[in-house]
N, C-alpha and C positions, 0 to 999 in steps of 0.2 A: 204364595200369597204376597201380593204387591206390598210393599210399607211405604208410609206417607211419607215424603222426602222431609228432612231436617236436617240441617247442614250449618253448620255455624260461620260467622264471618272468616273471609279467609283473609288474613296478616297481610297476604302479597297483593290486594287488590283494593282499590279505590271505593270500590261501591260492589253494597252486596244487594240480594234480592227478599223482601218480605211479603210473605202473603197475607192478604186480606183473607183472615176464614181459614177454611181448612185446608192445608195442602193438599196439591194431588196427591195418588198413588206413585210409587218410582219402579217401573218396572227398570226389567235386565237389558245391559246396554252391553254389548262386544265390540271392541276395538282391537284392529290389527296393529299390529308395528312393527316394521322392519328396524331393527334394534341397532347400534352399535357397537353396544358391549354388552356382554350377560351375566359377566365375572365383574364382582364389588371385593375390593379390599381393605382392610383394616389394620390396623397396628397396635393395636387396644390389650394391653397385658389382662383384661378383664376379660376377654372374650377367647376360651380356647379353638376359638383357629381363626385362617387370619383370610382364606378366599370363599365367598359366598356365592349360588348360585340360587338368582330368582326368575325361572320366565313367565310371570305375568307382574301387573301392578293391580293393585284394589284386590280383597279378596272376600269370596262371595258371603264368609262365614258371617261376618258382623258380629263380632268379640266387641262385648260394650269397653273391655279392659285393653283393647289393641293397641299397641306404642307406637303403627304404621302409619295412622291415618294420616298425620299432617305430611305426609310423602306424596297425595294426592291434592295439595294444596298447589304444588308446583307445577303442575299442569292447568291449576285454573279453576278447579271441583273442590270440591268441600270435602271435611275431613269427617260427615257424616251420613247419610245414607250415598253420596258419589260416592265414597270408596269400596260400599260395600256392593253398589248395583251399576258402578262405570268398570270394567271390568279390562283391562289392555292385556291381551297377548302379544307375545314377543313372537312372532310366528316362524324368526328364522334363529333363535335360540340354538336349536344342537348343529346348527352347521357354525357359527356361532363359538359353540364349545370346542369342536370339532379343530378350529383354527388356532385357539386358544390353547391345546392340550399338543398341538401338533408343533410350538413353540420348540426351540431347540435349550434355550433356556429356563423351560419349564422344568419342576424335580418331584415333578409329583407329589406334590403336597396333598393332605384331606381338602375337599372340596364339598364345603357346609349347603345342604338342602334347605329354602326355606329361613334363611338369614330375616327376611321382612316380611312380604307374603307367603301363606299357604303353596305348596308348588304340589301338592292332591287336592284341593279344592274342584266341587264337582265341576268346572269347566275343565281340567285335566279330561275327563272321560269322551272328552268328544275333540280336542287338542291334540293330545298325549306328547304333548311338548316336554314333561318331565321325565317320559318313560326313551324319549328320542336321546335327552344327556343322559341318561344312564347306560343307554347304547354305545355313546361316544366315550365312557368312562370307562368300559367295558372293552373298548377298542384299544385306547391307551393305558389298560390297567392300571387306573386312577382311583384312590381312595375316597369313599365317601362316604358323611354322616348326614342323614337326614332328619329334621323333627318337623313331624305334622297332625294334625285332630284328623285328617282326611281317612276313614279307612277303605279309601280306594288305592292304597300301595299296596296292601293285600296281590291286589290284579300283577302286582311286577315281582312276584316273591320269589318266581324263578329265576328273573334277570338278578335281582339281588343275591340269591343264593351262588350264579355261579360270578360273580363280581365279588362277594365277600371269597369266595374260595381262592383268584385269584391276586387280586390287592387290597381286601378287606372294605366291609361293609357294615353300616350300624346305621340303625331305627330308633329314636326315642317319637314315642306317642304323648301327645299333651293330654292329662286325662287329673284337669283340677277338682273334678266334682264327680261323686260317687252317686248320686242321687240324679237319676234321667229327668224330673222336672226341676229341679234348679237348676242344673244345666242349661234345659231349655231359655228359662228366661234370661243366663247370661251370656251364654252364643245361642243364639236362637237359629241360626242357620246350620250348626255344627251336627254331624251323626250323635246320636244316643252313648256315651258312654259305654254301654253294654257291649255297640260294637265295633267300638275302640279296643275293645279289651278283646273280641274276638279277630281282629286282624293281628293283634301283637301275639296270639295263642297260634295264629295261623304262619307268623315271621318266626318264632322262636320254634316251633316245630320241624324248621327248614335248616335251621342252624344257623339263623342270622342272630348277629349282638343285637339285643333289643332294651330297650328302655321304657320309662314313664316320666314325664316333666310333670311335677304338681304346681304350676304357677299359671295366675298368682294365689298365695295364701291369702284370704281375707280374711281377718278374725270377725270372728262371730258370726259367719258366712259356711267357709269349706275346710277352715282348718283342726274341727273334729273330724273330717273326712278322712284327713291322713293316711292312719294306719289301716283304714278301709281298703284304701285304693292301692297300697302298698302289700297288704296281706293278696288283692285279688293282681296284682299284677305278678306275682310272686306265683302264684298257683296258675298263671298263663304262660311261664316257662321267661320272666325276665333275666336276660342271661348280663346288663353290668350296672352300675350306678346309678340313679336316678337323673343325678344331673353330672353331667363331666368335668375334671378337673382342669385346672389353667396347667397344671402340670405335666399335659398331655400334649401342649404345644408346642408343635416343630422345631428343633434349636434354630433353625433355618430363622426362624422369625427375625424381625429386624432390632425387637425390646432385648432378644436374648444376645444378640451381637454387640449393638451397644454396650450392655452389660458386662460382657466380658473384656469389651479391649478398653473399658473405663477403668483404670485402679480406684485403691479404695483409699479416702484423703488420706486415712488416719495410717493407711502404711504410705503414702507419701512422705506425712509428716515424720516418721520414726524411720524413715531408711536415708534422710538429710541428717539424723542426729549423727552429732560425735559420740563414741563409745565411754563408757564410763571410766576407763582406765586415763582419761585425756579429760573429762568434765572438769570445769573452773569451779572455784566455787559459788554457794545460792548467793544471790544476790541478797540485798537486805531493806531492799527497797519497800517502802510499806504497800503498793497498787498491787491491786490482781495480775495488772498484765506483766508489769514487773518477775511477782514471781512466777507464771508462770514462764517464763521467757527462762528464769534462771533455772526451773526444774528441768526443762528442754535442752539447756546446756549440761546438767549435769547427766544427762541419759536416762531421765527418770519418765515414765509412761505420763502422759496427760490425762488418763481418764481410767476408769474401771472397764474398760472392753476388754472382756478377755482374749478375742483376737489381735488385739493390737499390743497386748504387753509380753515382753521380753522375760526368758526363761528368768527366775530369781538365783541369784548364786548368793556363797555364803558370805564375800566378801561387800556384795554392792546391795545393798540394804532397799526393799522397792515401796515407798511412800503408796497407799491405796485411795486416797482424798481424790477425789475429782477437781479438779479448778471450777473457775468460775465462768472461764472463759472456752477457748475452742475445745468442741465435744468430739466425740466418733461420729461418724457420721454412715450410716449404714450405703451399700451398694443397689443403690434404687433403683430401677427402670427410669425409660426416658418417662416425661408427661405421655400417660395415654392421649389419643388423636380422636377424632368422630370415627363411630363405628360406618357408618352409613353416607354415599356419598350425594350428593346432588341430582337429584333427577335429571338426564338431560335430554331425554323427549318435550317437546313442546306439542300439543293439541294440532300444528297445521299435520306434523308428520304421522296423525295417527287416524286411520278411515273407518267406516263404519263395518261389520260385518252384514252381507244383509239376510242372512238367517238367520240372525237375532237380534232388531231393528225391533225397536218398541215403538211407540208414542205416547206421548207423555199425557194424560191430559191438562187442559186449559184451564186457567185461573188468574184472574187479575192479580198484576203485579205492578208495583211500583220499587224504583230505582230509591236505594238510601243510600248517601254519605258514609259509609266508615269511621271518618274522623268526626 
């Protein structure tokens, strides 16, 4: 069923378009694109893994809750029904991966399905651009996690079975709502719950790691659902965690490197002291900074961190006050970066398909200001 286009002003552009009256219908629009990269990376201590793979843009589900849409801003389209009815395939995606995986500096990291958009969304069935990188993952026994509402992975449960057997494989299914009509009204494009939960009974009987994402939680909405959807994913054979830990990512990563070749200030500061046998005496200066400066000289620990303080002996007596001044200071990550990188297709580089070429219909429009 067509839906009436609604699209909000998009940020990057000058002037947007309003109807007089009703808008048309938006039918389904297919665009090709010959891509130049299909692999997005992150460095985000928030995100356990750090290389994503999406071959399409827009995706057909239309989740009123989607965090993608303004990705479709940067082509030009709206982050409202364009994203869910302009739909770009990456048409040379697994030759693509193919090139990417055949790297000499590659180390096979997990390779996340489904980072932005749907990568089973039902134009998968007539594409099978997702099922093509699973072949090339499969070639270069390359790890990967996929999460989708789509339950047309189902269709690839043997590729996944002998892929998880040799370099491991995992499914998490989005499955926020237990209830097939609320569902409907907030992905209205999305399969039935029901057979969400039968593709994940169909993946876990093969022996693949399987999962359930319950997000988002809305209160007063899906979050009695909960133990619903956890009790019925549980008796579908979910074989690991609902949602994956950051502890599961790569040491390879670049947060976890940093990390290690940083010391940590507070033993900086305590491997510059002179030892207590050689300490002057406290100074008697009434400032803070004063004394600590003088408990620094005397070997005395600056703060209550029990990793930073020196074994107590019976001769050197150890002061447990804090200052007032320099603290421990724990071993952070760098600042997390953007997960998600800049679209870098522009509209001329993308054509139409013409077996699924709509037309729009007509309705007066007039050109509005933005500003």
């Amino acid at each position: 069923m067509p839906r009436p286009i609604d699209n909000p002003p998009n940020p990057w552009l000058s002037t947007h378009v309003e109807y007089f009256g009703e808008p048309p219908p938006a039918g389904l629009e297919v665009f090709e694109e010959d891509a130049r990269s299909v692999v997005s990376t992150n460095d985000s201590p928030d995100i356990p893994f750090r290389y994503s793979v999406n071959p399409y843009r827009g995706c057909y589900h239309g989740c009123a809750y989607c965090y993608a849409r303004p990705t479709h801003q940067y082509l030009g389209w709206g982050a409202g029904t364009d994203f869910e009815r302009k739909i770009v395939a990456k048409v040379n995606a697994p030759a693509l991966l193919r090139q990417f995986l055949a790297r000499s500096k590659w180390t096979r990291e997990l390779l996340a399905f489904s980072g932005v958009t749907d990568c089973y969304q039902p134009l998968e069935a007539h594409y099978g651009l997702t099922r093509g990188c699973l072949e090339a993952c499969l070639e270069f026994a390359n790890p990967v996690g996929i999460i989708t509402k789509g339950p047309l992975v189902a269709r690839d449960v043997d590729l996944l079975a002998e892929l998880n057997r040799r370099a491991g494989a995992s499914v998490t299914i989005s499955i926020p709502f237990i209830d097939d009509a609320m569902a409907r009204r907030i992905e209205p494009s999305v399969a039935r719950p029901s057979k969400r939960f039968q593709a994940l009974a169909t993946l876990s009987a093969a022996g693949i790691r399987t999962g359930v994402a319950v997000a988002p939680v809305i209160p007063g909405l899906n979050d009695s659902q909960i133990p619903q959807i956890l009790a019925r994913a549980r008796e579908c054979g979910r074989r690991m965690p609902s949602s994956p830990s950051c502890a599961s990512r790569p040491r390879s990563c670049r947060c976890s490197k940093a990390a290690s070749r940083r010391p940590s200030r507070c033993a900086t500061r305590m491997s510059s002291r002179p030892s207590a046998t050689s300490a002057a005496a406290p100074s008697t200066t009434p400032s803070s900074a004063g004394a600590w400066r003088a408990r620094a000289r005397a070997g005395r620990p600056s703060s209550s961190c029990s990793s930073c303080t020196p074994a107590a002996s019976a001769s050197t007596p150890i002061r447990r006050a804090c200052p007032p001044r320099p603290r421990c200071a724990p071993n952070l990550p760098p600042r997390p970066g953007r997960s998600s990188a800049r679209c870098s297709a522009t509209t001329d580089s993308l054509r139409p398909a013409a077996e699924h070429r709509s037309v729009h219909g007509t309705c007066p429009a007039r050109q509005v200001n933005s500003a």
